[in-house]
C-alpha positions in Angstrom: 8.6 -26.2 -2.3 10.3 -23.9 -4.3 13.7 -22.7 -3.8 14.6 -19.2 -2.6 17.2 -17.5 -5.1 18.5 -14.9 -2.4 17.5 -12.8 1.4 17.4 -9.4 2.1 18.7 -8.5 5.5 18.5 -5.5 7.5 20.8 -4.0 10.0 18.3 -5.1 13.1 18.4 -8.7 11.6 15.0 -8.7 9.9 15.2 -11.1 6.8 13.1 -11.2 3.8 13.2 -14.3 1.7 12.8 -13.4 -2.1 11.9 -9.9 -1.9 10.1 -8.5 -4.8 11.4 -5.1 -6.1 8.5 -2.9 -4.0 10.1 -4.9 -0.8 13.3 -3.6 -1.3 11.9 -0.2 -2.1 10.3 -0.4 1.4 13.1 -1.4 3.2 15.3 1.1 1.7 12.5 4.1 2.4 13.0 2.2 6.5 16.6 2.9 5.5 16.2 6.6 4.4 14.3 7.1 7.3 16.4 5.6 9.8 15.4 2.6 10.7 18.9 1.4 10.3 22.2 2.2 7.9 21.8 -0.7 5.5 20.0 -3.3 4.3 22.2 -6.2 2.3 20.8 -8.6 -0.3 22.5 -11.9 -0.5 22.3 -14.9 -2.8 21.3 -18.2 -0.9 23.3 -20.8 -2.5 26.8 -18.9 -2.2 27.8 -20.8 1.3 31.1 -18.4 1.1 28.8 -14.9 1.5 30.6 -12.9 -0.9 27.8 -12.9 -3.6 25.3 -9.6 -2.7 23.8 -6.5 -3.2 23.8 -3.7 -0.3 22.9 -0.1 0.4 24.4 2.0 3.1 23.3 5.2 4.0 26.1 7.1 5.3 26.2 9.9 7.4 26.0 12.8 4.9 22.5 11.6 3.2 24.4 9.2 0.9 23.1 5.7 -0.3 26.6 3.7 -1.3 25.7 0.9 -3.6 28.2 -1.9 -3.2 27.9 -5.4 -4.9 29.8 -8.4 -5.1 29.5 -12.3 -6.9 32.5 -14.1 -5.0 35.6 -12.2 -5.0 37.1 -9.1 -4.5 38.0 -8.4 -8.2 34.3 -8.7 -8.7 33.2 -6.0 -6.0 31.6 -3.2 -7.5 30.5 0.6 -5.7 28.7 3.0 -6.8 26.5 5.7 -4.7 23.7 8.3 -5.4 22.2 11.5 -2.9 18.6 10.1 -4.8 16.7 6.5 -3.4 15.1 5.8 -6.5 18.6 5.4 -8.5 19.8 3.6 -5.5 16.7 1.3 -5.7 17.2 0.8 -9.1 20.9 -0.4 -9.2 20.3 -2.2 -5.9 17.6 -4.1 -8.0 19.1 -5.0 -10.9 22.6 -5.9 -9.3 20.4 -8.6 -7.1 18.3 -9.8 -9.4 21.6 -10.1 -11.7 23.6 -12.1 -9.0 
């Protein structure tokens, strides 16, 4: 069986086990649409929690880009008012963590 390398989980608790790129591109459009204000990618084997990806869509059409790989010093943020940038640093910070 192989081994899942991280989750993405949504706001309403839906979880998705290994998402491919499209996925999260999906679940960020659910985002953008309202189906929720974040969706959060985390890596499996960190026990601790503090190794992820997310995307929050804020109140003024923001998407905030946050990641993190253990501790504070590492946490990162960066946002965009466009979904495809925001897809594409959510993506390559989780498949980087």
């Amino acid at each position: 069986m192989p081994t899942r390398t991280f989750r993405a989980v949504m706001e309403n608790g839906d979880t998705y086990d290994d998402p491919s790129e499209d996925v999260l591109l999906l679940l960020l459009e659910d985002v953008a649409a309202g189906d929720g204000t974040w969706v959060i990618v985390e890596k499996v084997v960190d026990a601790s929690g503090q190794t992820y990806a997310q995307v929050l869509r804020l109140s003024d059409g923001l998407f905030q880009v946050e990641r993190r790989r253990g501790s504070a010093d590492t946490h990162e943020v960066a946002s965009s008012r466009r979904l495809r940038e925001a897809h594409e640093l959510l993506t390559r910070w989780a498949f980087s963590l």
